[in-house]
KOLDREN-786676 format. One record per residue: residue in one letter; x, y, z of N, C-alpha, C in turn. Coordinates in nm, 2 decimals, m for minus. Layout:
<rs>
resn, n.c1, n.c2, n.c3, ca.c1, ca.c2, ca.c3, c.c1, c.c2, c.c3
A, X, Y, Z, X, Y, Z, X, Y, Z $
...
</rs>
This chain:
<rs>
resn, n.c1, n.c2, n.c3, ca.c1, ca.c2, ca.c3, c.c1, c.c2, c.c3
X, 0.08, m0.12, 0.00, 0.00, 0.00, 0.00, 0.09, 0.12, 0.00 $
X, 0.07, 0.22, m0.11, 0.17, 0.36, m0.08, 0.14, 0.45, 0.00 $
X, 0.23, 0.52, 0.06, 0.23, 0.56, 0.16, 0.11, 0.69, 0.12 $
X, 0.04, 0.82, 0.19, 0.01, 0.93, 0.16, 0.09, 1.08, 0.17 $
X, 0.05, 1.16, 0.12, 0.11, 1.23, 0.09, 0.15, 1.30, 0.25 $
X, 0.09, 1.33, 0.31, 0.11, 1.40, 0.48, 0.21, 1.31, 0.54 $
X, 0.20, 1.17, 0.53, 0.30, 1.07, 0.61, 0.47, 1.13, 0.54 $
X, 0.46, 1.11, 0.44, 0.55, 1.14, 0.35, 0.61, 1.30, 0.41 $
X, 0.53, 1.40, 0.42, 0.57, 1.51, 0.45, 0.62, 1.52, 0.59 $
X, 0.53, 1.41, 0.69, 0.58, 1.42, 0.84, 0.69, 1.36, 0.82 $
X, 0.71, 1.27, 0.75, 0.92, 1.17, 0.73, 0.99, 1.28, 0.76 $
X, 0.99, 1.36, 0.64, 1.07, 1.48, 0.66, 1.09, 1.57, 0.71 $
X, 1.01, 1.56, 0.83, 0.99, 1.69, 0.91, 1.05, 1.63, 1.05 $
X, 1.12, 1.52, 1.05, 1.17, 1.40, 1.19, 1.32, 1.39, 1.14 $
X, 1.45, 1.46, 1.21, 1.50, 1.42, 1.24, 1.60, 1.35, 1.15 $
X, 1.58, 1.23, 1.09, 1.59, 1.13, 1.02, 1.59, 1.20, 0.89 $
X, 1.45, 1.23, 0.86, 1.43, 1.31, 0.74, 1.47, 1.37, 0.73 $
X, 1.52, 1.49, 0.78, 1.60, 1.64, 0.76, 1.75, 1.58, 0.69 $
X, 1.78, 1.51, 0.77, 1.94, 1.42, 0.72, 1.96, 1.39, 0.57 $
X, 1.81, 1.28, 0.57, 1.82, 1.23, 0.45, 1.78, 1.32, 0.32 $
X, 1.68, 1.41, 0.34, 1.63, 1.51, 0.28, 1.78, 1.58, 0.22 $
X, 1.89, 1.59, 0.30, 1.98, 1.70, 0.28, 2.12, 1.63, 0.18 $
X, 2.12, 1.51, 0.26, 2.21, 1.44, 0.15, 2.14, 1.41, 0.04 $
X, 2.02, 1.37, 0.02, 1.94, 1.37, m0.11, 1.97, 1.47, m0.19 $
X, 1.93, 1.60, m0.16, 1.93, 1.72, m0.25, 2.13, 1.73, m0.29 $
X, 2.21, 1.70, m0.19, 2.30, 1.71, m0.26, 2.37, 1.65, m0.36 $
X, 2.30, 1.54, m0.36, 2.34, 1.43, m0.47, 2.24, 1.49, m0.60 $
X, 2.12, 1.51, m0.57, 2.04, 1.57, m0.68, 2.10, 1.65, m0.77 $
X, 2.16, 1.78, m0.65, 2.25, 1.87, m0.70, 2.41, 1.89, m0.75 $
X, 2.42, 1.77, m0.75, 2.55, 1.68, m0.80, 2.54, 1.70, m0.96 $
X, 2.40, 1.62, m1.01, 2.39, 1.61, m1.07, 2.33, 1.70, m1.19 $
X, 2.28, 1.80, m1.15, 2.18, 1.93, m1.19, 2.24, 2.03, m1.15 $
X, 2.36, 2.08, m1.18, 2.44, 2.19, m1.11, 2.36, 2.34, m1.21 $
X, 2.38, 2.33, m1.37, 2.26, 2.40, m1.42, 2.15, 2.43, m1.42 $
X, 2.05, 2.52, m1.42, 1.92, 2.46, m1.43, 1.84, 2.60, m1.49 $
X, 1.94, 2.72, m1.50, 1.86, 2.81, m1.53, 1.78, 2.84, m1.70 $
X, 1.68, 2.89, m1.61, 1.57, 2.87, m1.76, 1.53, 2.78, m1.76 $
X, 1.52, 2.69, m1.73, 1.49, 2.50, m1.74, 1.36, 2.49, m1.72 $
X, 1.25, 2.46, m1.76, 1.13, 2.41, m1.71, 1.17, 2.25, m1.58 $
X, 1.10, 2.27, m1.50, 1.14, 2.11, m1.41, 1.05, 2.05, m1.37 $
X, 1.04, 1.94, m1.35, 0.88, 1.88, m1.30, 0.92, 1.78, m1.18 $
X, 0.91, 1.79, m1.09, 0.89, 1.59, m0.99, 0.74, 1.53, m0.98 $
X, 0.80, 1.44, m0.99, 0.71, 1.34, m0.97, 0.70, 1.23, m0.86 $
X, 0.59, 1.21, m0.83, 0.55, 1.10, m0.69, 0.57, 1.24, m0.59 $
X, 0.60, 1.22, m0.48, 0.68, 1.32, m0.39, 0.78, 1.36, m0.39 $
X, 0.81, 1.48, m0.51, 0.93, 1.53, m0.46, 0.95, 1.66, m0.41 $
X, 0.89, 1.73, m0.41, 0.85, 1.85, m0.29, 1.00, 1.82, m0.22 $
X, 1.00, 1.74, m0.15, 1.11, 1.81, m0.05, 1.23, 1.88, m0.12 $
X, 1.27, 1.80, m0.22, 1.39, 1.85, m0.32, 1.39, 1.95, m0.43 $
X, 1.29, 1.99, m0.45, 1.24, 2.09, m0.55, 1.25, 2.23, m0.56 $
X, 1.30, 2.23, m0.41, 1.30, 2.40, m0.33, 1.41, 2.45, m0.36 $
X, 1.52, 2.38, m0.41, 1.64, 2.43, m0.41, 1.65, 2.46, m0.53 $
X, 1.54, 2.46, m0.65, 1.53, 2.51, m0.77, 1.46, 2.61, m0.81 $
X, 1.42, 2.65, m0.69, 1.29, 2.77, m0.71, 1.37, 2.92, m0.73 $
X, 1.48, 2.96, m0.72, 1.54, 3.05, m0.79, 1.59, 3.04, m0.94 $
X, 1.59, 2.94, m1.01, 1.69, 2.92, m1.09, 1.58, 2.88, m1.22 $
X, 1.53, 2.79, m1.16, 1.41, 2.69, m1.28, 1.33, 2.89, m1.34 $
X, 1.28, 2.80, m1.44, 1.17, 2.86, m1.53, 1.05, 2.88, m1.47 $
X, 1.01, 2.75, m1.45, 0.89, 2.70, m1.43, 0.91, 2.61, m1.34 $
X, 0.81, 2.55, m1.21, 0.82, 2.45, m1.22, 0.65, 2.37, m1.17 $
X, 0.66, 2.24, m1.19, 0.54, 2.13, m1.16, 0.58, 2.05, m1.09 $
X, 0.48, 2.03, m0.96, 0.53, 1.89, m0.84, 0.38, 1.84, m0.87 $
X, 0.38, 1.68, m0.93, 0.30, 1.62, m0.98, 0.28, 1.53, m0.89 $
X, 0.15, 1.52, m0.78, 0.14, 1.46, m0.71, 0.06, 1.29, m0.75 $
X, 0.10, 1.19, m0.75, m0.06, 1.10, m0.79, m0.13, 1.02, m0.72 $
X, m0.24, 1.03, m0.76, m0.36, 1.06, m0.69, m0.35, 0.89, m0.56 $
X, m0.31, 0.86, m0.64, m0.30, 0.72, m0.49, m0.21, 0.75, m0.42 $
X, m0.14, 0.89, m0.39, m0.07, 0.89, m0.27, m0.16, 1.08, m0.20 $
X, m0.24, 1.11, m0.31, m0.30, 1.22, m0.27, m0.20, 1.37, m0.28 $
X, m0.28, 1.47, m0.23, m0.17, 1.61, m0.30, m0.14, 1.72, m0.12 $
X, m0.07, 1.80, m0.17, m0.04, 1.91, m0.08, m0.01, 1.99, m0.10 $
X, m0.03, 2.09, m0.04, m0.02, 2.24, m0.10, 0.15, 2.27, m0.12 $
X, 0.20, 2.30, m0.22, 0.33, 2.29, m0.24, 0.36, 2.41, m0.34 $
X, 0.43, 2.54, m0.28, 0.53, 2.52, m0.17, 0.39, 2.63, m0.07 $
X, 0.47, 2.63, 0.07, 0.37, 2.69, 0.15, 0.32, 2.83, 0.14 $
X, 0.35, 2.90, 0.04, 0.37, 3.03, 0.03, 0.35, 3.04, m0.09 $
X, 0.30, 3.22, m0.16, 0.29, 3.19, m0.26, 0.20, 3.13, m0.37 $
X, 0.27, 3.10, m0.53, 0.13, 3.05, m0.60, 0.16, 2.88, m0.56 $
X, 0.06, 2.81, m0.59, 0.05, 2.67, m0.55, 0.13, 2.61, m0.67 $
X, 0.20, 2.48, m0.67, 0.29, 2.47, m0.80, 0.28, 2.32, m0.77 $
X, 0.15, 2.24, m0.71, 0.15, 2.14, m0.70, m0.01, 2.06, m0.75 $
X, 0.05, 1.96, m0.80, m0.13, 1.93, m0.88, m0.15, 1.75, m0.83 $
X, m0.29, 1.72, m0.86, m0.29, 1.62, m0.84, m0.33, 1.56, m0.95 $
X, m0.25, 1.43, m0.99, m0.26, 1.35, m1.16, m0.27, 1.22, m1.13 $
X, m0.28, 1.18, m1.23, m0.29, 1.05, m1.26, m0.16, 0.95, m1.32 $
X, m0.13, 0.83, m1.29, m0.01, 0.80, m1.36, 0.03, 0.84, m1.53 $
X, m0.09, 0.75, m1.60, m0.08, 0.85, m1.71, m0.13, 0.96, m1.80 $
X, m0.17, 1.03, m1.69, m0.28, 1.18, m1.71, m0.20, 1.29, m1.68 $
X, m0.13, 1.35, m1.76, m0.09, 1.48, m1.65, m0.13, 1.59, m1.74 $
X, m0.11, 1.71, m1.67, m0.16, 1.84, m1.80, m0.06, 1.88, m1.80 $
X, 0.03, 1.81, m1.91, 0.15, 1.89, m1.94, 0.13, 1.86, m2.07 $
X, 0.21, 1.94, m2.20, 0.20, 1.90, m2.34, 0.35, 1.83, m2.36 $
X, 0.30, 1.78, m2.48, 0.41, 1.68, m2.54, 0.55, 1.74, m2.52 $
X, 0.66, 1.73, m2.45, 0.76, 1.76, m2.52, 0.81, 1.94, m2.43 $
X, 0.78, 1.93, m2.33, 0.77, 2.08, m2.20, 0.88, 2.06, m2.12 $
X, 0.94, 1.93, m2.09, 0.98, 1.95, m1.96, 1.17, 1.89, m1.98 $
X, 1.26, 2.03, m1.96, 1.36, 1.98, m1.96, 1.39, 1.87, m1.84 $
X, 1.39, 1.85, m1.73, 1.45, 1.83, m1.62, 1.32, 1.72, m1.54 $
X, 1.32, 1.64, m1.52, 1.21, 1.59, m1.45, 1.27, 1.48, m1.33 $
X, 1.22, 1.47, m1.19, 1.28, 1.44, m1.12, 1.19, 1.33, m1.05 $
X, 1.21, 1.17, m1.04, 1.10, 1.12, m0.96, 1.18, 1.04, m0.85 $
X, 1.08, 1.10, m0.71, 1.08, 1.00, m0.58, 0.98, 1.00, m0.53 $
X, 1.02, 0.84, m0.48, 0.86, 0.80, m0.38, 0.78, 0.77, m0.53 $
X, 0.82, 0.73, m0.67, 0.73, 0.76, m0.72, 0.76, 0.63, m0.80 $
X, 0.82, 0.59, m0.88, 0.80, 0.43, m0.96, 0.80, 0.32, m0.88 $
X, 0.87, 0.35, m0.76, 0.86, 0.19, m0.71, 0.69, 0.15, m0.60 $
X, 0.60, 0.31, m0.60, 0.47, 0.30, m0.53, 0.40, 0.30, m0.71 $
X, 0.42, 0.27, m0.79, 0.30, 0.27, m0.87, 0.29, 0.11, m0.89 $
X, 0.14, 0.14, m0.92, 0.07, 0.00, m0.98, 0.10, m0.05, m1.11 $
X, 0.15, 0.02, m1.22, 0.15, 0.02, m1.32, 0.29, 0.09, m1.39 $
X, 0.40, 0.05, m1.37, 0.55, 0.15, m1.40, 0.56, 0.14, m1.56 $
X, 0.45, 0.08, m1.63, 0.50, 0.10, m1.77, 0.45, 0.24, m1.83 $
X, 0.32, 0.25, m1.79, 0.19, 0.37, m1.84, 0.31, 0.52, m1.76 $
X, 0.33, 0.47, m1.67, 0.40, 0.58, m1.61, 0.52, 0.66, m1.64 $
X, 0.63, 0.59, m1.68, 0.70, 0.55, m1.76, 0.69, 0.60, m1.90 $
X, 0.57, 0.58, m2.01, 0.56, 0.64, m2.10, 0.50, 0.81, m2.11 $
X, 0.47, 0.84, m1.99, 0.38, 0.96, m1.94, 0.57, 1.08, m1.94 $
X, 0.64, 1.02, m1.87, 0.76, 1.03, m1.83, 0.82, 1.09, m1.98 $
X, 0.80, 0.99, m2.08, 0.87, 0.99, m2.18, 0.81, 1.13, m2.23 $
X, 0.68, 1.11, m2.27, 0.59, 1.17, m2.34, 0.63, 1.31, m2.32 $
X, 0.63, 1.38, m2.19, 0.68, 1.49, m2.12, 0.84, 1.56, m2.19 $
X, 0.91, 1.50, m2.17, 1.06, 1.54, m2.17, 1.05, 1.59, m2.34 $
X, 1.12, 1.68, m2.33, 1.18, 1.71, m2.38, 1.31, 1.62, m2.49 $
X, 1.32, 1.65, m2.63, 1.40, 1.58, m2.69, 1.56, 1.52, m2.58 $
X, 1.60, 1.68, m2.57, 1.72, 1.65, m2.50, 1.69, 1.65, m2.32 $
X, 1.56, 1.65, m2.32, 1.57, 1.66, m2.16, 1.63, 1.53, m2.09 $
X, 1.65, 1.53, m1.95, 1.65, 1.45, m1.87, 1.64, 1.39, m1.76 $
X, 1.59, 1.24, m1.71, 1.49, 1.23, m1.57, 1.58, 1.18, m1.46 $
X, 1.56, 1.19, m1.38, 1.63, 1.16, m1.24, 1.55, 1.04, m1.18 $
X, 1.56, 0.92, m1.11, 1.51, 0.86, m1.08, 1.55, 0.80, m0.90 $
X, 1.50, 0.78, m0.84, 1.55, 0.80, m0.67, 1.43, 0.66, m0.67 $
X, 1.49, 0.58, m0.62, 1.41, 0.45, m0.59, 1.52, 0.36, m0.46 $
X, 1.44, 0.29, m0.42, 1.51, 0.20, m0.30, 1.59, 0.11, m0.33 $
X, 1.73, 0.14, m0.28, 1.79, m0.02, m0.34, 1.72, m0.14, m0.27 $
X, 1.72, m0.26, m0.34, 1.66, m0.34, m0.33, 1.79, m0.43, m0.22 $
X, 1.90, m0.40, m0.19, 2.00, m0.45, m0.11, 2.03, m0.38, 0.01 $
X, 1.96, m0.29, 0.03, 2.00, m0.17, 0.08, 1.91, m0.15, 0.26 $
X, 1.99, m0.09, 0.37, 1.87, m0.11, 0.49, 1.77, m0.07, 0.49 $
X, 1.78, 0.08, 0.39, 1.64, 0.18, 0.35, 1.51, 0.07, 0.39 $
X, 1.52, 0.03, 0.24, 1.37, m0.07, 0.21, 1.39, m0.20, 0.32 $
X, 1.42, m0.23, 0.38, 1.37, m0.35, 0.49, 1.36, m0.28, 0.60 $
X, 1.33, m0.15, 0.61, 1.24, m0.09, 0.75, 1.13, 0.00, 0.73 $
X, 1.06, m0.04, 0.78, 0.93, 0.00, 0.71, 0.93, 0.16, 0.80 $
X, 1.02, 0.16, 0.82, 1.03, 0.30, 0.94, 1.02, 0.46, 0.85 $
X, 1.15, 0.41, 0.72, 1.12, 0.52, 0.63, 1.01, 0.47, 0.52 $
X, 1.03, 0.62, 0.44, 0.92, 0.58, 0.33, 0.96, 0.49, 0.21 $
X, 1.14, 0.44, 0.22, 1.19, 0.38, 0.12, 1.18, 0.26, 0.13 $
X, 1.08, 0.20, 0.27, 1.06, 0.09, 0.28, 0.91, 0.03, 0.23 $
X, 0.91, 0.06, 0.16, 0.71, 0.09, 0.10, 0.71, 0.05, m0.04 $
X, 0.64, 0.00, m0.14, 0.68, m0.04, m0.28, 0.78, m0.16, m0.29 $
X, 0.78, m0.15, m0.42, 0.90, m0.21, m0.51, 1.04, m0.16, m0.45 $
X, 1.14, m0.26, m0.38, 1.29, m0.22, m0.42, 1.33, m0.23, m0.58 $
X, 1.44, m0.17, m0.63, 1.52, m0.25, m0.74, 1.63, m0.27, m0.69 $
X, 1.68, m0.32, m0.79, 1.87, m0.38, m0.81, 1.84, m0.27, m0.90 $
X, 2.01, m0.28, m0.98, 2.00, m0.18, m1.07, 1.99, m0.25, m1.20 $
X, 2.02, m0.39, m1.21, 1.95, m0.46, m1.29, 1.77, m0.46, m1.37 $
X, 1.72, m0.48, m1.29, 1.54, m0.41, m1.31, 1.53, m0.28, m1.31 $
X, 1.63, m0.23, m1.26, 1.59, m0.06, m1.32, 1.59, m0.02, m1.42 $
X, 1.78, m0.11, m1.49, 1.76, m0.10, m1.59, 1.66, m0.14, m1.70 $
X, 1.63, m0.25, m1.72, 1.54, m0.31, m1.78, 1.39, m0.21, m1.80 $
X, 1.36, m0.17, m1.71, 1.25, m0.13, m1.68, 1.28, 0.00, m1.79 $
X, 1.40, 0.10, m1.79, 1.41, 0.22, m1.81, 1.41, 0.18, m1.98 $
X, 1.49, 0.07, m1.99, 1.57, 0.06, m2.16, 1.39, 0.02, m2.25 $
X, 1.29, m0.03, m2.17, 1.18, m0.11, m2.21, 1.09, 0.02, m2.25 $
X, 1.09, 0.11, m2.15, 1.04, 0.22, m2.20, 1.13, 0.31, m2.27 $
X, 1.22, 0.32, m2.35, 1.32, 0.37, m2.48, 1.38, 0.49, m2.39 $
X, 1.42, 0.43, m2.25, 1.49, 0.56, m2.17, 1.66, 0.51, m2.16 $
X, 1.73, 0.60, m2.20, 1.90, 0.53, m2.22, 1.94, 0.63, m2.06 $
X, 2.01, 0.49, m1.99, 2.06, 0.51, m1.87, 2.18, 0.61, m1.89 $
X, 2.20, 0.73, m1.86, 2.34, 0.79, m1.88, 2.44, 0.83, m1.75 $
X, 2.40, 0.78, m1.62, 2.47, 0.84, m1.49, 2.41, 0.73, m1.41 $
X, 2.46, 0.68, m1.33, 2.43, 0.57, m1.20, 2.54, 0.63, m1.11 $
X, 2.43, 0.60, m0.97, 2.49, 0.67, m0.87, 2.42, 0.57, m0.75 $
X, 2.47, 0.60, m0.61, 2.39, 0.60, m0.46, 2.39, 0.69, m0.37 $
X, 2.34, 0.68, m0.27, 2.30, 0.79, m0.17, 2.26, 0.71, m0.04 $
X, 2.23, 0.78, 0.03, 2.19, 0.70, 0.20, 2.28, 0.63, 0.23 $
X, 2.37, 0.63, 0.23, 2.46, 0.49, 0.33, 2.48, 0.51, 0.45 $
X, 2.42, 0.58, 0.53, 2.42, 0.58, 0.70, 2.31, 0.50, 0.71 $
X, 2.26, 0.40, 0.78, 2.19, 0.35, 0.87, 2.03, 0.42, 0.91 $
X, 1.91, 0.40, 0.91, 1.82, 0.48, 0.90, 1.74, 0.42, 1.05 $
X, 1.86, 0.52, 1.13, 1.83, 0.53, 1.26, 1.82, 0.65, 1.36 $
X, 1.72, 0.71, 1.41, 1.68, 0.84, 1.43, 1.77, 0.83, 1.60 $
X, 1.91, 0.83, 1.61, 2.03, 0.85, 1.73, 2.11, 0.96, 1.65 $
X, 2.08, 1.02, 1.76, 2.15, 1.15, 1.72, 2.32, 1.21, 1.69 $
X, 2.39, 1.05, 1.76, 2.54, 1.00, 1.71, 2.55, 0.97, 1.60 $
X, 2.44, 0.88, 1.53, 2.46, 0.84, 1.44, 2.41, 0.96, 1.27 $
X, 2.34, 1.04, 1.33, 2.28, 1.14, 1.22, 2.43, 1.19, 1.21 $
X, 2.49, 1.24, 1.31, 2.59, 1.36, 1.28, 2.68, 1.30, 1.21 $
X, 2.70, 1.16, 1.20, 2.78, 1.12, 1.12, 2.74, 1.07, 0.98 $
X, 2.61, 1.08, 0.91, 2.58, 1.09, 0.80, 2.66, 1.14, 0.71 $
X, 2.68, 1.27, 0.73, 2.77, 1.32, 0.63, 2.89, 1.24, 0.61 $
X, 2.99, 1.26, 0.72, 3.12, 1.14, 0.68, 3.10, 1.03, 0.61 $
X, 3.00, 0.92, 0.66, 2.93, 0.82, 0.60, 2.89, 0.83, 0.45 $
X, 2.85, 0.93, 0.37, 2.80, 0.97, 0.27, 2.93, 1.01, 0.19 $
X, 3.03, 1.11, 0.24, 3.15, 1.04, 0.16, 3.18, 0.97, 0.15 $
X, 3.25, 0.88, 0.23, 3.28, 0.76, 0.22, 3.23, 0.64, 0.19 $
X, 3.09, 0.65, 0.13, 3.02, 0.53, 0.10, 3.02, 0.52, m0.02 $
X, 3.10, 0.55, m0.14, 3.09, 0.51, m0.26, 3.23, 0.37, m0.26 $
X, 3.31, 0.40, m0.16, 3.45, 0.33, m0.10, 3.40, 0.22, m0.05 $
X, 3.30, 0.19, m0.01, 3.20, 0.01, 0.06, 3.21, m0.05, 0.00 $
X, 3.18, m0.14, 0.05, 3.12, m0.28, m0.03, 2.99, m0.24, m0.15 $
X, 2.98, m0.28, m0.28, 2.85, m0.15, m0.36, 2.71, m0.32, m0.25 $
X, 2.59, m0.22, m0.27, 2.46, m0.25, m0.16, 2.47, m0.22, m0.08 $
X, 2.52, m0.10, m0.01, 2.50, m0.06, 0.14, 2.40, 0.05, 0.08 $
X, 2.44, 0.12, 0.00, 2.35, 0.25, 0.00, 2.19, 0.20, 0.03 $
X, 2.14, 0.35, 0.04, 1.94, 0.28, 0.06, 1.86, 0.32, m0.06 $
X, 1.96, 0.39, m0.11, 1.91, 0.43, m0.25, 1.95, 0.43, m0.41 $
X, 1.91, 0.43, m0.49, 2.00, 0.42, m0.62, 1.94, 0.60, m0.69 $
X, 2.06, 0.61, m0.75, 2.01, 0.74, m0.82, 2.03, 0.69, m1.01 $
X, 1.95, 0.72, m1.09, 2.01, 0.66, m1.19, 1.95, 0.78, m1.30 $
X, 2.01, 0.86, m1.38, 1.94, 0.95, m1.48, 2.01, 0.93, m1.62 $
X, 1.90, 0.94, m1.66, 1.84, 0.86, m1.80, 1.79, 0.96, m1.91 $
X, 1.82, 0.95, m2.04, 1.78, 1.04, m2.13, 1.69, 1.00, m2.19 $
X, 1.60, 1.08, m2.28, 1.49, 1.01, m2.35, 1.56, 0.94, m2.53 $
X, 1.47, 0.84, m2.56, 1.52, 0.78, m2.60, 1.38, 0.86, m2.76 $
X, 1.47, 0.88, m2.87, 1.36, 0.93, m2.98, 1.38, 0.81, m3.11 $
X, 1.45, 0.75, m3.05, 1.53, 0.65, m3.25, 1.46, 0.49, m3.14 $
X, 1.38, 0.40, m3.21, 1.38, 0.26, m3.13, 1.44, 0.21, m3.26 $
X, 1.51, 0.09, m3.14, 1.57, m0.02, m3.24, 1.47, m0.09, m3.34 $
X, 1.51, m0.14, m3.46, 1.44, m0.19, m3.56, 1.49, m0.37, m3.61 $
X, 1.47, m0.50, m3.63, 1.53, m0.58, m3.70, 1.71, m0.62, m3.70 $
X, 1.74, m0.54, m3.80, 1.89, m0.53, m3.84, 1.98, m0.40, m3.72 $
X, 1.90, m0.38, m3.69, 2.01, m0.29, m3.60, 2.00, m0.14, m3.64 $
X, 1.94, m0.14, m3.75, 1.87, 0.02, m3.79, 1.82, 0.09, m3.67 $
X, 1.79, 0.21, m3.67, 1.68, 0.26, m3.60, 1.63, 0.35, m3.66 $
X, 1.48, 0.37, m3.61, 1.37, 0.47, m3.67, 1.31, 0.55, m3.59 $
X, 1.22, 0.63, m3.66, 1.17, 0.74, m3.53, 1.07, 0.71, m3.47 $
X, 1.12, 0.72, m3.37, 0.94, 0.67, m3.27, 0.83, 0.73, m3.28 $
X, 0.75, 0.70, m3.28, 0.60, 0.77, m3.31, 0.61, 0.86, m3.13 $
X, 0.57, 1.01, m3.16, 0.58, 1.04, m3.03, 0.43, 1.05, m2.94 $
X, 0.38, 1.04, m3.00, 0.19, 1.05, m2.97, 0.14, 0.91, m2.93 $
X, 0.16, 0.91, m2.78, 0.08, 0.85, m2.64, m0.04, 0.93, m2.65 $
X, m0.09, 0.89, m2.52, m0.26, 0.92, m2.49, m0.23, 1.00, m2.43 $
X, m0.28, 1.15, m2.48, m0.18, 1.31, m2.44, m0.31, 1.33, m2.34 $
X, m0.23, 1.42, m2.21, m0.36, 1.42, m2.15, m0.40, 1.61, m2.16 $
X, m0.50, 1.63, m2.12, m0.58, 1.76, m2.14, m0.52, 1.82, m2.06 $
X, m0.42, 1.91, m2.15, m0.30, 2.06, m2.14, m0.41, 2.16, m2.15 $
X, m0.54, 2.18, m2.13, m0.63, 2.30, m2.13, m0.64, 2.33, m2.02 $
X, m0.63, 2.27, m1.92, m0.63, 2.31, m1.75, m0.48, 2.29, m1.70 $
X, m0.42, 2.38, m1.66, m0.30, 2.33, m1.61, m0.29, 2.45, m1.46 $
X, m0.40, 2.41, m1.35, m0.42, 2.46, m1.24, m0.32, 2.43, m1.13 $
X, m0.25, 2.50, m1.09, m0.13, 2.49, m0.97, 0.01, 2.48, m1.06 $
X, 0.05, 2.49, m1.18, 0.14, 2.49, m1.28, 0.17, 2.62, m1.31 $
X, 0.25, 2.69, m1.23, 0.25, 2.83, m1.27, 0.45, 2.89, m1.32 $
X, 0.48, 2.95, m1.38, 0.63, 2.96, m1.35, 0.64, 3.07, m1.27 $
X, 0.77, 3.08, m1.20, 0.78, 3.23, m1.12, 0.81, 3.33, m1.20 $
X, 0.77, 3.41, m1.14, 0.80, 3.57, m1.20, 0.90, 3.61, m1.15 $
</rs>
């Protein structure tokens, strides 16, 4: 059962959360050091991470769905947070450089439809960020955080999953390798931990980060490639209510 959206919001308002929340965004921001002018979207819950683009982005969209429910996002201000469907969103074909999902493929029922919604979005050259549980990792075997909820992967089924929907893996990464235990000894040492954790044994992390470009040529027979038809079941871009860019 996926978690909702308030549980999710209280994670990160504990302690634990603030930690993980912070090493999160810096690995995000590892990876996303540009952003200006960028349209950017998250998906599932990503609210927590999204804040550190609100000077920089164009625009942005936190696409909540609907089996985890919505929240007013950010607290201030115009609302920039909607509630969708896996594959419904009111975005048009082809809008979103940057897209960011947590909390969000490994709680869906359906990661193919979702997946193609993903595609359908980006942009030619854009690119998605993906934050899921490692499937080796202490995250997902404690139901304590919210990474213990859903589907884990390896990065094996990630991959699979990502190449199936014509998404080419271009960056693999991890994050979380402290222990997801709310001792106040052990938080302050997160940071050390988080350097030093690419140096481990690889399966300690609790997370895998993996970002992926969209894929426009599918393979054909002989090894050719052609152009993919880009027209999925486009959802109704005539209401695009809590989607605003800043001024």
């Amino acid at each position: 059962m996926p978690l909702d959206a308030k549980t999710l919001r209280d994670f990160y308002r504990t302690p634990l959360g603030r930690v993980a929340r912070r090493q999160l965004t810096l690995a995000i921001r590892e990876r996303w050091k540009r952003v200006n002018g960028l349209a950017i979207a998250g998906a599932g819950f990503a609210s927590p991470f999204l804040g550190t683009f609100r000077t920089e982005a164009q625009s942005l969209a936190c696409l909540m769905p609907a089996r985890q429910g919505a929240i007013v996002w950010p607290r201030s201000g115009h609302c920039h947070s909607v509630l969708v469907g896996d594959n419904q969103w009111p975005l048009p074909d082809n809008s979103i450089d940057r897209l960011l999902a947590v909390h969000c493929l490994e709680q869906s029922e359906r990661p193919g439809p979702l997946l193609r919604e993903i595609w359908r979005v980006l942009k030619p050259d854009g690119r998605a960020l993906f934050v899921v549980p490692n499937r080796r990792g202490l995250w997902s075997r404690m139901d304590r955080t919210p990474f213990g909820y859903g589907l884990p992967f390896s990065r094996g089924q990630l991959e699979t999953q990502l190449t199936d929907a014509l998404f080419t893996p271009v960056d693999w990464g991890e994050s979380l390798y402290f222990p997801p235990v709310n001792q106040r000894l052990m938080l302050r040492m997160a940071p050390a931990l988080e350097r030093f954790g690419p140096s481990m044994s690889i399966g300690v992390a609790g997370v895998i980060l993996v970002e992926a470009t969209k894929e426009v040529m599918a393979p054909v027979g002989s090894g050719k490639r052609v152009a993919q038809p880009a027209i999925l079941k486009p959802a109704d871009t005539r209401t695009t209510a809590g989607i605003r860019p800043f001024r």
